[in-house]
mmCIF file as Biopython writes it, N, C-alpha, C and O atoms, coordinates in Angstrom:
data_model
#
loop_
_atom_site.group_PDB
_atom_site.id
_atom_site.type_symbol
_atom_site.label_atom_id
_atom_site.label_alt_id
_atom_site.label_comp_id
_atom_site.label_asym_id
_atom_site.label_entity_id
_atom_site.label_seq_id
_atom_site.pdbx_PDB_ins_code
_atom_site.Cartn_x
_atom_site.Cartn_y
_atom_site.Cartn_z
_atom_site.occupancy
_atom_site.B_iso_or_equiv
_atom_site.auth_seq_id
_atom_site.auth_asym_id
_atom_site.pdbx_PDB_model_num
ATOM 1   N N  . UNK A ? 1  ? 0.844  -1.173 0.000  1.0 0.0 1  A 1 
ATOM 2   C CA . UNK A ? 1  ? 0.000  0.000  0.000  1.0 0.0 1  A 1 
ATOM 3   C C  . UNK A ? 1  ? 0.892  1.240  0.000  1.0 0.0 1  A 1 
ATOM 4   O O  . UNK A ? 1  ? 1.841  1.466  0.751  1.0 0.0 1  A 1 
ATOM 5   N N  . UNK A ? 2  ? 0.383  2.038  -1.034 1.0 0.0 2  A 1 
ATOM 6   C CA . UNK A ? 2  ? 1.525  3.652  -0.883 1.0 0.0 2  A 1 
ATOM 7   C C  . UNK A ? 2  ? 1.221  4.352  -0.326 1.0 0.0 2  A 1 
ATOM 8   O O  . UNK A ? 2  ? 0.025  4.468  -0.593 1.0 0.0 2  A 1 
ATOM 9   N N  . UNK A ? 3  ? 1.571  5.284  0.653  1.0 0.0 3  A 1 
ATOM 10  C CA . UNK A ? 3  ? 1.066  6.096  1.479  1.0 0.0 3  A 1 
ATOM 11  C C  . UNK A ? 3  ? 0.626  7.553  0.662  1.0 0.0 3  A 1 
ATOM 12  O O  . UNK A ? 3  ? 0.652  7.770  -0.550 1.0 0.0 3  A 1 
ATOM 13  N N  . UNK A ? 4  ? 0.380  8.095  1.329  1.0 0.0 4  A 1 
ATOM 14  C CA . UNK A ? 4  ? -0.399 9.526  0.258  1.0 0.0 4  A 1 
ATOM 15  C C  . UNK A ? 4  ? 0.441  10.582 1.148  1.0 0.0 4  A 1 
ATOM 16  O O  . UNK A ? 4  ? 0.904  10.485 2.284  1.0 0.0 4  A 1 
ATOM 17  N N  . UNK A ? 5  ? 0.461  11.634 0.193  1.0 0.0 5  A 1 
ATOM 18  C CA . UNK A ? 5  ? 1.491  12.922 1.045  1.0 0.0 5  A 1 
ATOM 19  C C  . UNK A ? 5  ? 0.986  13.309 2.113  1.0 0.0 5  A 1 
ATOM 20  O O  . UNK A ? 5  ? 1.728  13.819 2.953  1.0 0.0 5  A 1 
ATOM 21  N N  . UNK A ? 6  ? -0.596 13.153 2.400  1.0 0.0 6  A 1 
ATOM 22  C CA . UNK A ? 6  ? -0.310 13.709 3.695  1.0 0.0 6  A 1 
ATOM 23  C C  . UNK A ? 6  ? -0.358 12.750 4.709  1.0 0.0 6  A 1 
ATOM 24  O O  . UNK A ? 6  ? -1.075 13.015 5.675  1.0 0.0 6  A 1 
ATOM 25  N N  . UNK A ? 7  ? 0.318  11.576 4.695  1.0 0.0 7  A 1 
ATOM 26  C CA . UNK A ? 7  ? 0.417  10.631 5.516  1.0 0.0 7  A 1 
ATOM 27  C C  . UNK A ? 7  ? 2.145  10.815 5.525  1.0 0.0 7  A 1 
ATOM 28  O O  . UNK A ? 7  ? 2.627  10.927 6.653  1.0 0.0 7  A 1 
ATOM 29  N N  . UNK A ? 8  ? 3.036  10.852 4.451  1.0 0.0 8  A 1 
ATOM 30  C CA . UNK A ? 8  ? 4.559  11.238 4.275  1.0 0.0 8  A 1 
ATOM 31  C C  . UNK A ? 8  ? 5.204  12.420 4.666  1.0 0.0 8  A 1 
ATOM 32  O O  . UNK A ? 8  ? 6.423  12.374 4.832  1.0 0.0 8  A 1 
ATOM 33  N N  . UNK A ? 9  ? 4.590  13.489 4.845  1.0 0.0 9  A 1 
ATOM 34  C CA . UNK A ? 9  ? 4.655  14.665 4.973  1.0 0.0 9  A 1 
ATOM 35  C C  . UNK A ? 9  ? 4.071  15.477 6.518  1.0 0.0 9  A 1 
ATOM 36  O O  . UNK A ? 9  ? 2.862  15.493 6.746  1.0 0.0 9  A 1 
ATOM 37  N N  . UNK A ? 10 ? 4.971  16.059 7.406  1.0 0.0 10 A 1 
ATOM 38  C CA . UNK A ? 10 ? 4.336  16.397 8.237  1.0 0.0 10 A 1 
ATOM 39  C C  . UNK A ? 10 ? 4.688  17.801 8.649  1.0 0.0 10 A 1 
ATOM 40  O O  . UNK A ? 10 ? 5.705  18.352 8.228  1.0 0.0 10 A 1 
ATOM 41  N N  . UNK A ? 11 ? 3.658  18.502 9.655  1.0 0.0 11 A 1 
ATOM 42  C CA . UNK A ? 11 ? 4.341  20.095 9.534  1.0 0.0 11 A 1 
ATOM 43  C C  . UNK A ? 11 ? 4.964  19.821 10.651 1.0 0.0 11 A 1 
ATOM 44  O O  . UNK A ? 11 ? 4.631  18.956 11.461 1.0 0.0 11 A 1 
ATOM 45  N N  . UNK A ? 12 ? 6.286  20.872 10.753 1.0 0.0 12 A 1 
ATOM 46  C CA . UNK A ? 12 ? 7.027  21.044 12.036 1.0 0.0 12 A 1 
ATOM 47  C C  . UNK A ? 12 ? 6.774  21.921 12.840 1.0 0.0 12 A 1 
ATOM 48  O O  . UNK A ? 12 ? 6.932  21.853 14.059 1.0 0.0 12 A 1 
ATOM 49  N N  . UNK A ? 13 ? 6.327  22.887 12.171 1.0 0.0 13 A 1 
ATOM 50  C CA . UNK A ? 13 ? 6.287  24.588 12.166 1.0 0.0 13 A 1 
ATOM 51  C C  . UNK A ? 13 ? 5.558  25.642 11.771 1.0 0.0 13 A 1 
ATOM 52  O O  . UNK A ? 13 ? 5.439  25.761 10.552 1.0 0.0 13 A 1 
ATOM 53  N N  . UNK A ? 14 ? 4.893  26.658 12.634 1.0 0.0 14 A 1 
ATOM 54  C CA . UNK A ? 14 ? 4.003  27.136 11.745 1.0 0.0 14 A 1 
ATOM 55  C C  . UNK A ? 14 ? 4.534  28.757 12.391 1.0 0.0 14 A 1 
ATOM 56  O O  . UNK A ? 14 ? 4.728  28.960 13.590 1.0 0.0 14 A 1 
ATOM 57  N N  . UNK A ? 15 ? 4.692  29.734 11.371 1.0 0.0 15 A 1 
ATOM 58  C CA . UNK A ? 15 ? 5.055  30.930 11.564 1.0 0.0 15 A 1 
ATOM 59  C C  . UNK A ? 15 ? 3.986  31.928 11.240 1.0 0.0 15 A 1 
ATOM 60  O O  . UNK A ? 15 ? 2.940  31.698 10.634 1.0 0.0 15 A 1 
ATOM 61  N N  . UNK A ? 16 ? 4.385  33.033 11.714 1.0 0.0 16 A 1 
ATOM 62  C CA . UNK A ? 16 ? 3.517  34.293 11.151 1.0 0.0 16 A 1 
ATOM 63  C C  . UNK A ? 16 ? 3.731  34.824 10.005 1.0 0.0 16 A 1 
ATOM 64  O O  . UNK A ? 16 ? 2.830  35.109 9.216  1.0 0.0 16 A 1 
ATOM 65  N N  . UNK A ? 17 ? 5.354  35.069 9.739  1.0 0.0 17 A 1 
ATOM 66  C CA . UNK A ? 17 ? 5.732  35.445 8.534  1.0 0.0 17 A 1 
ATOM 67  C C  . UNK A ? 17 ? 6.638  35.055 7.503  1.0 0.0 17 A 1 
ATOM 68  O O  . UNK A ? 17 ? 7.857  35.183 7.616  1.0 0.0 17 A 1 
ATOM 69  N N  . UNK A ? 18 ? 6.120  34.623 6.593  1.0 0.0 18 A 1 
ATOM 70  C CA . UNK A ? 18 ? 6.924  33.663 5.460  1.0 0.0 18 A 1 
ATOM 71  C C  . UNK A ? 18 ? 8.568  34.205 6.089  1.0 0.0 18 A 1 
ATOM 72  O O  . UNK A ? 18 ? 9.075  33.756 7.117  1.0 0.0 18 A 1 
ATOM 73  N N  . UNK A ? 19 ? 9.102  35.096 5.324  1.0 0.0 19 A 1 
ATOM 74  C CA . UNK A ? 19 ? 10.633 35.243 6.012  1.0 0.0 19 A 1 
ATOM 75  C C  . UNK A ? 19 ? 10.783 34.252 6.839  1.0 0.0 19 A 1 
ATOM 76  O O  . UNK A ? 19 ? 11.271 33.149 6.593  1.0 0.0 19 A 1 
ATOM 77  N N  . UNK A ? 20 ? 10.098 34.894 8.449  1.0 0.0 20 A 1 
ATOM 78  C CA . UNK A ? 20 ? 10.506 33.142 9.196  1.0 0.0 20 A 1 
ATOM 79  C C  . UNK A ? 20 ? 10.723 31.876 9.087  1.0 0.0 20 A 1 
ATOM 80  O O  . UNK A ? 20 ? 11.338 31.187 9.901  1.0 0.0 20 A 1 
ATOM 81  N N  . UNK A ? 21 ? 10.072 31.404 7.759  1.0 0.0 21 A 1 
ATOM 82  C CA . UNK A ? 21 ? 9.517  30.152 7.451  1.0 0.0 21 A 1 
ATOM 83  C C  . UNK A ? 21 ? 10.666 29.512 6.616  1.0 0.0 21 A 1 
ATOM 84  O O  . UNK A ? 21 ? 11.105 28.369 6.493  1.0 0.0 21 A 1 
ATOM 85  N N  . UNK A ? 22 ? 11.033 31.010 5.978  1.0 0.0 22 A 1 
ATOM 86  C CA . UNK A ? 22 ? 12.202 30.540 4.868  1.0 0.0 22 A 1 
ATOM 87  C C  . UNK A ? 22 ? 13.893 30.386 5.559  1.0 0.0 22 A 1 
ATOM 88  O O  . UNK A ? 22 ? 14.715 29.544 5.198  1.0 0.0 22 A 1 
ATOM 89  N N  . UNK A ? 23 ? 14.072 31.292 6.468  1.0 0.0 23 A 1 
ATOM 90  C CA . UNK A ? 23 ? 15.042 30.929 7.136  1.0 0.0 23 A 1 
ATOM 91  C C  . UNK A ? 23 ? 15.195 29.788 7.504  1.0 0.0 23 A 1 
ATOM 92  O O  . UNK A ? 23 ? 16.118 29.123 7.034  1.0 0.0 23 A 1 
ATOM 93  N N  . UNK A ? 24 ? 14.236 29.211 8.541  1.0 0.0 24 A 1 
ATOM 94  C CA . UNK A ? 24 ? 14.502 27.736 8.846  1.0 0.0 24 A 1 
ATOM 95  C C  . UNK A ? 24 ? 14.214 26.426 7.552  1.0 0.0 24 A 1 
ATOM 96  O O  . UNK A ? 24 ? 14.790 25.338 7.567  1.0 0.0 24 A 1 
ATOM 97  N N  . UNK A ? 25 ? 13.305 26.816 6.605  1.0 0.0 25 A 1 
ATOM 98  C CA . UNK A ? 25 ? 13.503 25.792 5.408  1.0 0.0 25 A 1 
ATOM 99  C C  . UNK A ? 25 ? 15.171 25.783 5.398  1.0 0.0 25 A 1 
ATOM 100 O O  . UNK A ? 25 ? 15.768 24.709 5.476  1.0 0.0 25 A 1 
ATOM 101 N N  . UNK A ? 26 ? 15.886 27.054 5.298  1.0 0.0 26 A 1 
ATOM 102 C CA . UNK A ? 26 ? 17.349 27.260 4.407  1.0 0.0 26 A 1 
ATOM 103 C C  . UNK A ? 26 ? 17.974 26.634 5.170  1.0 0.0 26 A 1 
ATOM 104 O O  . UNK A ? 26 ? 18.940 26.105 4.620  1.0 0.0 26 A 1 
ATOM 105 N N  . UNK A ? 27 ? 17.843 26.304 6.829  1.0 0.0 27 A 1 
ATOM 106 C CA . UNK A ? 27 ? 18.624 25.886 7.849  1.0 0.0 27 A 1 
ATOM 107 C C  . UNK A ? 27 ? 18.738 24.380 7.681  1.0 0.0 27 A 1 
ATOM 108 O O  . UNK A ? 27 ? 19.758 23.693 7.618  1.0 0.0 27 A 1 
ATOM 109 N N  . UNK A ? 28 ? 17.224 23.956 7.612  1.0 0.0 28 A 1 
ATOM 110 C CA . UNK A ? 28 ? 16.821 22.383 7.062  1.0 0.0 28 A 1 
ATOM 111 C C  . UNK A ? 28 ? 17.887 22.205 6.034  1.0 0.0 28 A 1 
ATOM 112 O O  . UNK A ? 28 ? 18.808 21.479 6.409  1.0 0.0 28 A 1 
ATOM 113 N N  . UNK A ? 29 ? 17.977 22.649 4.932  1.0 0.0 29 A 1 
ATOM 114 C CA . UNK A ? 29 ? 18.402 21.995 3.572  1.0 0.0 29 A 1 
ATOM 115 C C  . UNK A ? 29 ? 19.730 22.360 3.458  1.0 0.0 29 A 1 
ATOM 116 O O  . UNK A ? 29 ? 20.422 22.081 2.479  1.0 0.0 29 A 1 
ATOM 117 N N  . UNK A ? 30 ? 20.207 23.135 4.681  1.0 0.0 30 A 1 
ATOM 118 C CA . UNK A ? 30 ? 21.714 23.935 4.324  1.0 0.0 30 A 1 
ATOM 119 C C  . UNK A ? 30 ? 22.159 22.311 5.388  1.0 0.0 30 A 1 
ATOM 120 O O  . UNK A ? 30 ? 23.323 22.050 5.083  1.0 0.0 30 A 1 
ATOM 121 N N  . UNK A ? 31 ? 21.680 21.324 6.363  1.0 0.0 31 A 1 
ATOM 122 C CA . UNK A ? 31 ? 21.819 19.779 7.027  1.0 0.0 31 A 1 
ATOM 123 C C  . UNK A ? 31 ? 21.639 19.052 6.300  1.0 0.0 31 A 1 
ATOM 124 O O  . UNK A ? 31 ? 21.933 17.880 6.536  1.0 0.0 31 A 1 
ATOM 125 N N  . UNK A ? 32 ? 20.984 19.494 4.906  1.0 0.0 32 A 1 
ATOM 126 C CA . UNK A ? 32 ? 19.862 18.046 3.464  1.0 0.0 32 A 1 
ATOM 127 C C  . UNK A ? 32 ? 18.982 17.543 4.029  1.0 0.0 32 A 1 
ATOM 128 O O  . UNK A ? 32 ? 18.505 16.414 3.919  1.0 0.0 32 A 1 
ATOM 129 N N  . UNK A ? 33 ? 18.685 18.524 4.779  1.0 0.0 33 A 1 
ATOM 130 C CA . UNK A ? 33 ? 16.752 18.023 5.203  1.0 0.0 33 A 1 
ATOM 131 C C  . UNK A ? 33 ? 15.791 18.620 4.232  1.0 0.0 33 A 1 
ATOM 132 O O  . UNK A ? 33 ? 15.405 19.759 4.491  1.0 0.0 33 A 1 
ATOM 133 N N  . UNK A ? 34 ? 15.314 18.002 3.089  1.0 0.0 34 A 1 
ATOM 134 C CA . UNK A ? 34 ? 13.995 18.179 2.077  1.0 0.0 34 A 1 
ATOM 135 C C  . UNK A ? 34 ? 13.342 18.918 2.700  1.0 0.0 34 A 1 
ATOM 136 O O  . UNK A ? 34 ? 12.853 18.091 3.469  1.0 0.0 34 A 1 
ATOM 137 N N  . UNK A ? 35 ? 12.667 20.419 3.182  1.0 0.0 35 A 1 
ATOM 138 C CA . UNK A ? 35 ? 11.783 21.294 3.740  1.0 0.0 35 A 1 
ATOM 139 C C  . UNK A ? 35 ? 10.845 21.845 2.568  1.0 0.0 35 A 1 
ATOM 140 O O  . UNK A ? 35 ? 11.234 22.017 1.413  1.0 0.0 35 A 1 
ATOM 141 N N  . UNK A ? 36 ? 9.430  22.119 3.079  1.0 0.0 36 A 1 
ATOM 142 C CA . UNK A ? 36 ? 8.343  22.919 2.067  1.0 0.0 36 A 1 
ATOM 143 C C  . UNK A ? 36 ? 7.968  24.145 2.792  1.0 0.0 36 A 1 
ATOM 144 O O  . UNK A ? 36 ? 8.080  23.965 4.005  1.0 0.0 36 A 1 
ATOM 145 N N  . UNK A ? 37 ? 7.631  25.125 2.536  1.0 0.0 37 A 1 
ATOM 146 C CA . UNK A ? 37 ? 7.091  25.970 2.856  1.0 0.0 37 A 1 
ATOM 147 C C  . UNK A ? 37 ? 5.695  26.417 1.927  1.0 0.0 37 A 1 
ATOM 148 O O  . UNK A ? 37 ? 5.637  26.860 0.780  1.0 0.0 37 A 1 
ATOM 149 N N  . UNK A ? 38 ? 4.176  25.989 3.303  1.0 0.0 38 A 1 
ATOM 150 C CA . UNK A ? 38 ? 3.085  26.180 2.815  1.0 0.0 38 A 1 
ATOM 151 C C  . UNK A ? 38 ? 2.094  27.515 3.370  1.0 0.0 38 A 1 
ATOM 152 O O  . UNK A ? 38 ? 2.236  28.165 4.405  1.0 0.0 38 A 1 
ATOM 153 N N  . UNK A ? 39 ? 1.169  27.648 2.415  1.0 0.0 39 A 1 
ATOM 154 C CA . UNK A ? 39 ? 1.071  29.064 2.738  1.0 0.0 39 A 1 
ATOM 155 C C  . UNK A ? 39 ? 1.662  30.368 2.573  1.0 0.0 39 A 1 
ATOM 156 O O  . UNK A ? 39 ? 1.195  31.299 3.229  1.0 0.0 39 A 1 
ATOM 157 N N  . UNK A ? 40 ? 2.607  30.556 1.800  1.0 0.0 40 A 1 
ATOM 158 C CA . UNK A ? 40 ? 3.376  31.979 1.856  1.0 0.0 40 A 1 
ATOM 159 C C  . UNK A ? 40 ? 2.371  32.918 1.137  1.0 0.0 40 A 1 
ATOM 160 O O  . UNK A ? 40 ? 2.302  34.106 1.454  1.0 0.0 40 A 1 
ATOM 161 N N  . UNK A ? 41 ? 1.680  32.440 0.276  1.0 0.0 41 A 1 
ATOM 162 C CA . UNK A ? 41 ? 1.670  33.679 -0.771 1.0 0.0 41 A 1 
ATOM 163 C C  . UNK A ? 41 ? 0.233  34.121 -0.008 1.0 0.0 41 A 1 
ATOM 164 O O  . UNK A ? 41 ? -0.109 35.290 0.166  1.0 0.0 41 A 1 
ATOM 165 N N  . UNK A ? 42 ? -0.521 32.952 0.404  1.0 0.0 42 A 1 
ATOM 166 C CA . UNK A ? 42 ? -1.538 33.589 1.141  1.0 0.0 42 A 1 
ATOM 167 C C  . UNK A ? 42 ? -1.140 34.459 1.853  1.0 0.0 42 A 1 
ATOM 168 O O  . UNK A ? 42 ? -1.445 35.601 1.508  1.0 0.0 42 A 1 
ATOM 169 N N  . UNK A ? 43 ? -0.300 34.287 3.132  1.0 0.0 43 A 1 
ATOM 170 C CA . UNK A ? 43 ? 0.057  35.277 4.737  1.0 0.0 43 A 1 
ATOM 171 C C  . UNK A ? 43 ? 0.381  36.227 3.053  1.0 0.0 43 A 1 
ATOM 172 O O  . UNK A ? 43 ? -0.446 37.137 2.985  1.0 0.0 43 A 1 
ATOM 173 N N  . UNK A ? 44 ? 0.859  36.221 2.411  1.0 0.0 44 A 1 
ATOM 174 C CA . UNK A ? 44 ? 2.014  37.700 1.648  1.0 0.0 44 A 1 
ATOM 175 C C  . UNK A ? 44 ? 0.699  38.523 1.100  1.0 0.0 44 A 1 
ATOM 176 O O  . UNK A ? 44 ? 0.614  39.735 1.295  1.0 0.0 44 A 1 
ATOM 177 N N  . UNK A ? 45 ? -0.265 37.828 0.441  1.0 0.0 45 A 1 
ATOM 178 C CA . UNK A ? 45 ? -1.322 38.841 0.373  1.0 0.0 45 A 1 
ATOM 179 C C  . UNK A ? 45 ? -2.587 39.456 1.226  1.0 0.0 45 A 1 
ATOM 180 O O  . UNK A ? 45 ? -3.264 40.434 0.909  1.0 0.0 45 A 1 
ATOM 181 N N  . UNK A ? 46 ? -2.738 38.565 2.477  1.0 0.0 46 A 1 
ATOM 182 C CA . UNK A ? 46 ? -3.676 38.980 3.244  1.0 0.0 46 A 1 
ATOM 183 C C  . UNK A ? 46 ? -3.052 38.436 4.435  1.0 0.0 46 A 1 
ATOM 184 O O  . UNK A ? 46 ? -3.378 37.360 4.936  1.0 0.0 46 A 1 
ATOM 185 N N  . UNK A ? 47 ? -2.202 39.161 4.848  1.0 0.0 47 A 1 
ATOM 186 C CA . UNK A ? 47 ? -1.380 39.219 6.464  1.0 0.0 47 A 1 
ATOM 187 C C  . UNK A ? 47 ? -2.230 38.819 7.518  1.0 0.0 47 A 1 
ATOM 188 O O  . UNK A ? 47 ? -1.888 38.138 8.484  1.0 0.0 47 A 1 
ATOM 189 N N  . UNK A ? 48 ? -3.859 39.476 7.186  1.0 0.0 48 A 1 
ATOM 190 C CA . UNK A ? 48 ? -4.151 39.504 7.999  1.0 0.0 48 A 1 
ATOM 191 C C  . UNK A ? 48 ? -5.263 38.265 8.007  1.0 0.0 48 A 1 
ATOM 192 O O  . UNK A ? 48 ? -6.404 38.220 8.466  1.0 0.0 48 A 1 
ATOM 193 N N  . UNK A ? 49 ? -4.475 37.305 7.325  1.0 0.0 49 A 1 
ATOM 194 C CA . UNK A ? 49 ? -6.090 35.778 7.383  1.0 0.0 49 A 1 
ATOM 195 C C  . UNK A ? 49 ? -4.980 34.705 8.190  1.0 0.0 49 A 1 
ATOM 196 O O  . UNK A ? 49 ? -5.334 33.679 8.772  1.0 0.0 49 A 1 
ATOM 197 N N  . UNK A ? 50 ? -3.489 35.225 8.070  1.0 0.0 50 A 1 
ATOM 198 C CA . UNK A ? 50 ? -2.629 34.144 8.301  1.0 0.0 50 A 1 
ATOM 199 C C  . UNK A ? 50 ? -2.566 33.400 9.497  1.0 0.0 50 A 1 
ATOM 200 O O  . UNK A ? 50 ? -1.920 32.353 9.468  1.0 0.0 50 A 1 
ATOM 201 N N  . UNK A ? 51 ? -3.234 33.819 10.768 1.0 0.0 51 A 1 
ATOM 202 C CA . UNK A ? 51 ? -3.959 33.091 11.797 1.0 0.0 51 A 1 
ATOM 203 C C  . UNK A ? 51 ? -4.915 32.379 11.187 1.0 0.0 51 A 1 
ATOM 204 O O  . UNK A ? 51 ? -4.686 31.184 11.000 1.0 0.0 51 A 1 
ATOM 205 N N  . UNK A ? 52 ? -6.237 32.971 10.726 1.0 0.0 52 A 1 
ATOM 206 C CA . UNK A ? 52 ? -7.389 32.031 9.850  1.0 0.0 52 A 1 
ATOM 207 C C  . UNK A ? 52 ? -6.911 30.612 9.566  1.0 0.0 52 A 1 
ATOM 208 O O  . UNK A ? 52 ? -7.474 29.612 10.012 1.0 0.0 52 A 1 
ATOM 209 N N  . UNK A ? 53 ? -5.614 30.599 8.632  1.0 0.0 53 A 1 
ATOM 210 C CA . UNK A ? 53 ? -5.199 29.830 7.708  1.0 0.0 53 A 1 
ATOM 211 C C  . UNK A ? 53 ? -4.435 28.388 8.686  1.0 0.0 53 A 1 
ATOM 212 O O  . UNK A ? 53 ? -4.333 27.185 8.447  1.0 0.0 53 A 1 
ATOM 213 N N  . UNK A ? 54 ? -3.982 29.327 9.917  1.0 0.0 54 A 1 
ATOM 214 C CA . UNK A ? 54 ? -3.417 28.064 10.348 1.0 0.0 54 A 1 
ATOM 215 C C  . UNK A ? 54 ? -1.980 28.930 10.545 1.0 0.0 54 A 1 
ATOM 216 O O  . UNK A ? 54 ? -1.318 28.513 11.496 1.0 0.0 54 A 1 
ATOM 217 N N  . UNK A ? 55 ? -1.419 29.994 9.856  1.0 0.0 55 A 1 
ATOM 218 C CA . UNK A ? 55 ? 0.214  30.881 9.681  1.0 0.0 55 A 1 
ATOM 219 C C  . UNK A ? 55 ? 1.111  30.371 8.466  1.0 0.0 55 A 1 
ATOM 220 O O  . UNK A ? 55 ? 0.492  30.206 7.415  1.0 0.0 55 A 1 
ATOM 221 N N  . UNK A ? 56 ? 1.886  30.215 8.459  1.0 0.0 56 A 1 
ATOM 222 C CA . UNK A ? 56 ? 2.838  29.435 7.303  1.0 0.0 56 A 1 
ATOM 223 C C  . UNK A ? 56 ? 3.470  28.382 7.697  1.0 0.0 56 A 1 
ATOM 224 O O  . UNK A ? 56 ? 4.195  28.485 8.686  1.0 0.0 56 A 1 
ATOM 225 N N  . UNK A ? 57 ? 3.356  27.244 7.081  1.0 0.0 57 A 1 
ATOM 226 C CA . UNK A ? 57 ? 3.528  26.240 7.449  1.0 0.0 57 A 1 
ATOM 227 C C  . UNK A ? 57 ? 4.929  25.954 7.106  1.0 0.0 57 A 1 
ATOM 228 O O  . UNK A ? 57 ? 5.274  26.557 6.090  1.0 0.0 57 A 1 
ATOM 229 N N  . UNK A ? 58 ? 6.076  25.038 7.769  1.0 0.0 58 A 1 
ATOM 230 C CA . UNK A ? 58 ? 7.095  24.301 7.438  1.0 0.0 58 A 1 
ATOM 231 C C  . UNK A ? 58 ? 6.508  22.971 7.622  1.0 0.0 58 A 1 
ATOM 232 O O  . UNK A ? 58 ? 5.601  22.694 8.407  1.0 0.0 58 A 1 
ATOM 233 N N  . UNK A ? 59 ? 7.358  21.856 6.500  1.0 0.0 59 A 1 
ATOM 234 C CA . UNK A ? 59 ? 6.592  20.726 5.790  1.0 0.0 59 A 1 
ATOM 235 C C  . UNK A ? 59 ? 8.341  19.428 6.178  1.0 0.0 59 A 1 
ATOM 236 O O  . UNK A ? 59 ? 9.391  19.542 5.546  1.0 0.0 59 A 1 
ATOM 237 N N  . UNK A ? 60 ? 8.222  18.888 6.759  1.0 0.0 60 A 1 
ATOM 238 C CA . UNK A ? 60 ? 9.047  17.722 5.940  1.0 0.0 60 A 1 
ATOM 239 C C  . UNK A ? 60 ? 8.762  16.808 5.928  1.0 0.0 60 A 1 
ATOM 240 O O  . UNK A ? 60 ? 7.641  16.606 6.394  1.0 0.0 60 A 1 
ATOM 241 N N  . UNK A ? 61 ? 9.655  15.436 5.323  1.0 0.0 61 A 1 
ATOM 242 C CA . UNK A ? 61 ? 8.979  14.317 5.276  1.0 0.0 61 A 1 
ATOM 243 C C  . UNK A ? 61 ? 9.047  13.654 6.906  1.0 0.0 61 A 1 
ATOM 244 O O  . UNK A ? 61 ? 9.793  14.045 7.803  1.0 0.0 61 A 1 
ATOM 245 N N  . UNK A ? 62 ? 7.955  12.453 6.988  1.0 0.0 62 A 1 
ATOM 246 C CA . UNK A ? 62 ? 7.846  12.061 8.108  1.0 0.0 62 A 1 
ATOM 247 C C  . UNK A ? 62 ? 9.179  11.607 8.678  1.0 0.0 62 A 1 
ATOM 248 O O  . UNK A ? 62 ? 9.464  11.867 9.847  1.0 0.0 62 A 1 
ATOM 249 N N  . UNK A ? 63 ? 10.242 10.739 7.649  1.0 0.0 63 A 1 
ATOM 250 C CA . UNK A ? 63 ? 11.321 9.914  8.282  1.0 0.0 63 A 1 
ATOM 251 C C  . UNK A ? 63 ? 12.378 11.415 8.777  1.0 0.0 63 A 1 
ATOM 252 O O  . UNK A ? 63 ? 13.159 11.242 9.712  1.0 0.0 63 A 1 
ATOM 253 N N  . UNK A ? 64 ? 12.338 12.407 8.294  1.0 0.0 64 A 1 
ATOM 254 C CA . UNK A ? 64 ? 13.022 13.567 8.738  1.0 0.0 64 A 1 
ATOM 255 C C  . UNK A ? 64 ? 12.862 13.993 10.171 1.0 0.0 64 A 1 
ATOM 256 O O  . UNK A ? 64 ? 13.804 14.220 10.930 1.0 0.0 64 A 1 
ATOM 257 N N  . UNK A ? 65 ? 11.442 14.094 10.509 1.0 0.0 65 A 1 
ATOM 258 C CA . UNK A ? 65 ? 10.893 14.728 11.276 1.0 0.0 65 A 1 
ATOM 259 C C  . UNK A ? 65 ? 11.752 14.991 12.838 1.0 0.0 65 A 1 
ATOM 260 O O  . UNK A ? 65 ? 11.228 15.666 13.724 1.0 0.0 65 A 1 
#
């Protein structure tokens, strides 16, 4: 049975502002930890839903975690 991404994939992290989000992706992958960053463009156009939304998410795979 294959698992589905959101069974492979889990968040670590959830920020207010993309910047934040991207620093630590760069920190992840600058070790070769695979990182996603979800949500940016939402928080980047409506700052103000990015609570609503959940904030910006950091993503890696589960065996990373």
């Amino acid at each position: 049975m294959s698992e589905s991404s959101e069974d492979y994939f889990v968040i670590i992290a959830t920020y207010n502002h993309p910047a934040e989000a991207h620093i630590a992706k760069t920190k992840l992958q600058s070790e070769g930890i695979e990182a996603f960053v979800l949500d940016e463009h939402m928080a980047s156009i409506n700052w103000h839903y990015t609570l609503a939304i959940g904030g910006v998410r950091l993503q890696v795979s589960r065996e990373d975690e």
